[in-house]
N, C-alpha and C positions, 0 to 999 in steps of 0.2 A: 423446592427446585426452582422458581420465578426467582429467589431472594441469590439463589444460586448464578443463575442466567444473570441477572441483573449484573452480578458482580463480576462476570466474566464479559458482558459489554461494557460497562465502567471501563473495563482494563484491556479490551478495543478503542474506546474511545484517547485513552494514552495512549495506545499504538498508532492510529490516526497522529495524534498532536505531535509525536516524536521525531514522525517521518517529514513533516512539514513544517517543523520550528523552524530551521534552521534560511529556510527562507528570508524570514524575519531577524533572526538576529548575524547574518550575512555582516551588514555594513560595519556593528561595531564589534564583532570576531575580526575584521579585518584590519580594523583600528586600532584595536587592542593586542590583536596578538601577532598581527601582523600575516594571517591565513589571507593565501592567496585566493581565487574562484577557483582554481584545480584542485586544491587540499580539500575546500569548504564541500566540492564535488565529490572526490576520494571519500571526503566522511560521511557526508549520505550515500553515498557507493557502501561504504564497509556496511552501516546499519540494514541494507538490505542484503550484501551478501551473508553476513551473521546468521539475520533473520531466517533467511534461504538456506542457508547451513545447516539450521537447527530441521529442519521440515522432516525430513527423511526419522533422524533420531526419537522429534516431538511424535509423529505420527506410530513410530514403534510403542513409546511410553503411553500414548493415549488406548490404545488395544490392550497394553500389559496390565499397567496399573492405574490405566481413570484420568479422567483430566483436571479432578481438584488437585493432585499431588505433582502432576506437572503445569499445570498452570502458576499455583502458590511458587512454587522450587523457581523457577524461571523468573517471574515478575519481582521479586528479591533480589535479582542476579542484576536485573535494569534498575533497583533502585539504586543500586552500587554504581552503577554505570552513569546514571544520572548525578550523583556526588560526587563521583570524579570527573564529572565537563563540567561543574560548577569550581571544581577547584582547578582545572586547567590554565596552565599558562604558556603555551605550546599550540600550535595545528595537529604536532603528535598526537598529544597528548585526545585531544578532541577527536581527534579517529578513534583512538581506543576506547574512548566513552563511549562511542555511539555505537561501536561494535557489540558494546553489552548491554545497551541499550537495546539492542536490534533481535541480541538474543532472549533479554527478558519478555517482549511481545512477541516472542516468536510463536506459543503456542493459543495466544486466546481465542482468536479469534477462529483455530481449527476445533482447540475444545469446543467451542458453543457451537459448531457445524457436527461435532461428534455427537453431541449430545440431541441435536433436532434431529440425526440421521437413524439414531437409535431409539428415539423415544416417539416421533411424530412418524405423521403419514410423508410418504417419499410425493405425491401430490403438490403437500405444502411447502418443499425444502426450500425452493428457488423464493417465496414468497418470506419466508424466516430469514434463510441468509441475507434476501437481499435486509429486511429490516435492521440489522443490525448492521451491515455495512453503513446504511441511512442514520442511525443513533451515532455508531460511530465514528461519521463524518464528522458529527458537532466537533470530535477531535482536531480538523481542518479548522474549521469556524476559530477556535478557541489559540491556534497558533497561528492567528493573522492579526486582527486588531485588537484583543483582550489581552496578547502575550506584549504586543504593542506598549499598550498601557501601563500591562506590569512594570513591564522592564524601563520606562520612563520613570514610574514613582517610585519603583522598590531598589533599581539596579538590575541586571540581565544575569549577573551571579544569585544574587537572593532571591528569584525568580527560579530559580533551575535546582537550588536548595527546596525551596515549599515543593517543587515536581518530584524532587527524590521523594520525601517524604509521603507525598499522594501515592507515591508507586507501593513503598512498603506498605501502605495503609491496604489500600486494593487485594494487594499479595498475601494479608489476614486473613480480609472479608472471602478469597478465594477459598482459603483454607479453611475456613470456618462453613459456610455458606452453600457451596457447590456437594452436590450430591453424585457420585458415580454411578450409570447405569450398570444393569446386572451383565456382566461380561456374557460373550457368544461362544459356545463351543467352538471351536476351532476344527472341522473334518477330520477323520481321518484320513490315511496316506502320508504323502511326500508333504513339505511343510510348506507351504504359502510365504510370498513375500514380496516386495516389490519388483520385482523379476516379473512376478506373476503377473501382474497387471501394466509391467511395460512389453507383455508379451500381446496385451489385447491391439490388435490391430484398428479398433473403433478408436481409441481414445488418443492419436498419434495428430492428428487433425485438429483435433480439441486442444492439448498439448502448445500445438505451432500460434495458435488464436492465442493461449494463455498466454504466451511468451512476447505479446506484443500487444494485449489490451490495456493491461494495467500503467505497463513503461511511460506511454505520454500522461498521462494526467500525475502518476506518482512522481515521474521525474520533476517536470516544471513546476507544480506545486512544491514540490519536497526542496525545490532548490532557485531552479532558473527562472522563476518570476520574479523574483528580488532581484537578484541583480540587473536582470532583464530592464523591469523599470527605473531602476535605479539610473541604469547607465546610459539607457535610450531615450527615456523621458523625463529624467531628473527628478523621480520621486523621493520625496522624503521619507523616512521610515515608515510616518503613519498614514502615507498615502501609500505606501507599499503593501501596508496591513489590510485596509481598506481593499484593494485588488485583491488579496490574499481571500479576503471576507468574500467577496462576490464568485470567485471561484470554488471556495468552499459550500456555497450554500447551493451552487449547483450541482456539486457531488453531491451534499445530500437530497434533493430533490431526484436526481437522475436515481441515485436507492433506491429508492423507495419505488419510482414508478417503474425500473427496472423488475423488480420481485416477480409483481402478479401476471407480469405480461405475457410467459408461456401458459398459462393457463385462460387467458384472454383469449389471445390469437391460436391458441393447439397448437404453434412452434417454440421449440427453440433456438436451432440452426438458425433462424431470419430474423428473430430479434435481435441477436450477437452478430449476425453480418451487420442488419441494418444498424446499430446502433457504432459499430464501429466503424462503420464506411462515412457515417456523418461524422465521426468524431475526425478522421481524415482527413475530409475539405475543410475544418478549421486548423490542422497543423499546418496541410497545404498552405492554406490561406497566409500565414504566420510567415511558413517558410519565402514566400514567394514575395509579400510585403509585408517588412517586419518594421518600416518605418511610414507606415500610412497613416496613424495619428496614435494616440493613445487611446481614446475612444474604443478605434475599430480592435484595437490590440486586446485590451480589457474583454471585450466581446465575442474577439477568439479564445482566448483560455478560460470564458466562462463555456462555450461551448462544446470545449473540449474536457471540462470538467463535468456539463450535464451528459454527452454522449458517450465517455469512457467511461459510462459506469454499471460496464457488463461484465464486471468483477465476479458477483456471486453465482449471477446462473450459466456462465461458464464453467463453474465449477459443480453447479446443478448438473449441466449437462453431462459430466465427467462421470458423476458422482451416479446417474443411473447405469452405467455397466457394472460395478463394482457390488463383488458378493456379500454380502453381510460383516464376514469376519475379518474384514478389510479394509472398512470402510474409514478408518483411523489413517491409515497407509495412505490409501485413497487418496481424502481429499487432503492431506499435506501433503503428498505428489502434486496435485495440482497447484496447491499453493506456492509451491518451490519454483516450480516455472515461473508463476506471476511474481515472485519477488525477486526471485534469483537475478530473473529479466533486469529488473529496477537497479540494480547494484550495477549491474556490466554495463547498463544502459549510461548509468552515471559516471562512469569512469571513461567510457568511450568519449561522450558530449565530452567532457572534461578536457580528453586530447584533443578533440579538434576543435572547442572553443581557442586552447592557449594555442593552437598551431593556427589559427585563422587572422589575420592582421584584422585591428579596427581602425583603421584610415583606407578611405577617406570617408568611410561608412561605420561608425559607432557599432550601427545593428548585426555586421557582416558575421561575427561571431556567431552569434546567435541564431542567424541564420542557417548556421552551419549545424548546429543544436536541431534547430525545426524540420532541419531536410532529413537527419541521419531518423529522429521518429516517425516522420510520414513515409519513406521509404519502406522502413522494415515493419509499419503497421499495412503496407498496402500488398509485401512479400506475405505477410502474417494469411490477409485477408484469403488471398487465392490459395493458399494452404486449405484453408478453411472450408473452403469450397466443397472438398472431396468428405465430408465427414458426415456422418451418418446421424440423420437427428433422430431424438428420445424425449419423449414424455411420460413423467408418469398417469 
């Protein structure tokens, strides 16, 4: 089972890196194929509504039949998606890639929360998830300055060919490797289904938080720091990487220390306020002066990367009302919010980036970017408010 787990963080760790390439290779998608920043926007939009798409369906397949057969089935689907944005010659064509892309990591990262939910103590979930969320940030790490690099010696096409291949590889070791827990009786009566647990009035509150913790740090990572620096600060690719680098390795530190901290403090609820109400005052911060140096800028989307990283045990928190035979449903309900968010969130920035004039302020776009997440992380926040905390 470790050899198992292992191989379904592997195949988080790709899901991290997919969502955030495109960061980096921004400037010569644009050179090349002529993808404007609203298309490049649209295609990280699709890979998270994809992804989002799949949750509801991935979550049915994980309760039916196990999450080796759907994790393998899927991650196959993203290696194909990843050969097809290596042979793109289009903006089209690149949305379509990353849509399958979006759908091949669509289930790993719930298999390996299906599997801690059902095999370990409910105690330790928030402490698991967050670990792997933490391993697979290295994903973030590895699509800043090492994709960087690649793409300088190899080409940014043969770069994204070796990534197909890593995916089919992954999508083996899944099928080979990953072991399914012994299914849960199912109650009798009327049949259970996500109906049923958007019927629990606890978890609507929870819900509102998911819908707006993930969006800043997945969007701006996933996209608008590249151009961000690019165009405000006149970053070179691999000073663009470089920011990329310092941002990602505050995601994974914010993992990691995110995990154990409801079991530290005895809450949930105020770790997921506190941790997102700071993440707040650096978009604020962003939004309010998004041309005060490079420095301070770097600084902010490092802080917004160590404090939005109460991914997991928001969904920890979810994740204790939910009855046993559910619990597949569950936390990909939960997941669909936080990514579904990331897609619309991208598509939105998108419109009002290109509807925002950049004279006689370069930043003013972007700006426009930083206001539309602090606002709806701060509607998020007070939603939040009303929701009932749980430990186990």
């Amino acid at each position: 089972m470790r050899l198992g787990i292992a191989s379904l963080v592997a195949g988080y760790v790709l899901s991290q890196f997919y969502r955030a390439f495109l960061a980096v290779l921004a400037p010569v998608l644009e050179a090349e194929l002529g993808a404007t920043k609203a298309d490049l926007a649209s295609a990280s939009g699709y890979w998270f509504l994809a992804f989002g798409a799949m949750q509801i369906p991935v979550g049915i397949a994980l309760d039916r039949i196990g999450p080796r057969r759907t994790a393998a089935f899927c991650l196959l689907i993203g290696a194909g998606g990843a050969a097809l944005f290596a042979m793109a010659g289009s903006p089209f064509v690149i949305k379509v890639a990353m849509a399958l892309i979006g759908v091949g990591c669509s289930p790993v990262l719930m298999a390996s929360y299906y599997i801690f939910a059902r095999q370990f103590s409910p105690a330790v979930f928030g402490t698991l998830a967050g670990m792997v969320i933490g391993i697979g940030s290295l994903g973030n790490i590895a699509a800043s300055l090492p994709l960087t690099a690649a793409a300088e010696a190899f080409g940014w096409r043969e770069t994204v060919w070796a990534l197909a291949g890593i995916t089919a590889l992954i999508a083996a070791a899944v099928a080979v490797l990953v072991r399914d827990p012994v299914r849960v009786a199912t109650p009798e009566g009327p049949k259970d289904s996500v109906l049923t647990l958007l019927k629990m009035p606890a978890i609507w509150p929870i819900l509102a938080m998911m819908l707006v913790c993930y969006a800043p740090p997945g969007g701006l990572r996933g996209l608008w720091l590249g151009p961000y620096f690019t165009d405000v600060w006149g970053y070179s690719r691999p000073e663009v990487g470089m920011a990329g680098l310092w941002m990602g390795i505050a995601m994974v530190i914010g993992s990691f220390a995110i995990g154990p901290m409801d079991r530290w403090l005895g809450t949930r609820k105020w770790v997921i306020f506190g941790g997102n109400a700071a993440m707040l005052c650096f978009i604020t911060a962003l939004w309010l002066a998004p041309q005060q140096s490079a420095l301070f800028s770097t600084l902010m989307f490092v802080g917004v990367g160590l404090f939005g990283s109460t991914f997991p045990i928001v969904i920890a928190h979810a994740r204790a009302f939910f009855p046993p035979h559910l619990v597949g449903r569950g936390v990909t309900l939960v997941n669909l919010f936080g990514i579904a968010s990331v897609g619309i969130a991208q598509h939105v920035t998108g419109y009002l980036f290109a509807a925002t004039p950049a004279q006689p302020a370069p930043a003013a776009p972007f700006a426009a970017v930083f206001a539309f997440f602090a606002i709806t992380t701060a509607v998020g926040l007070a939603i939040y408010l009303l929701s009932q905390d749980r430990t186990d």
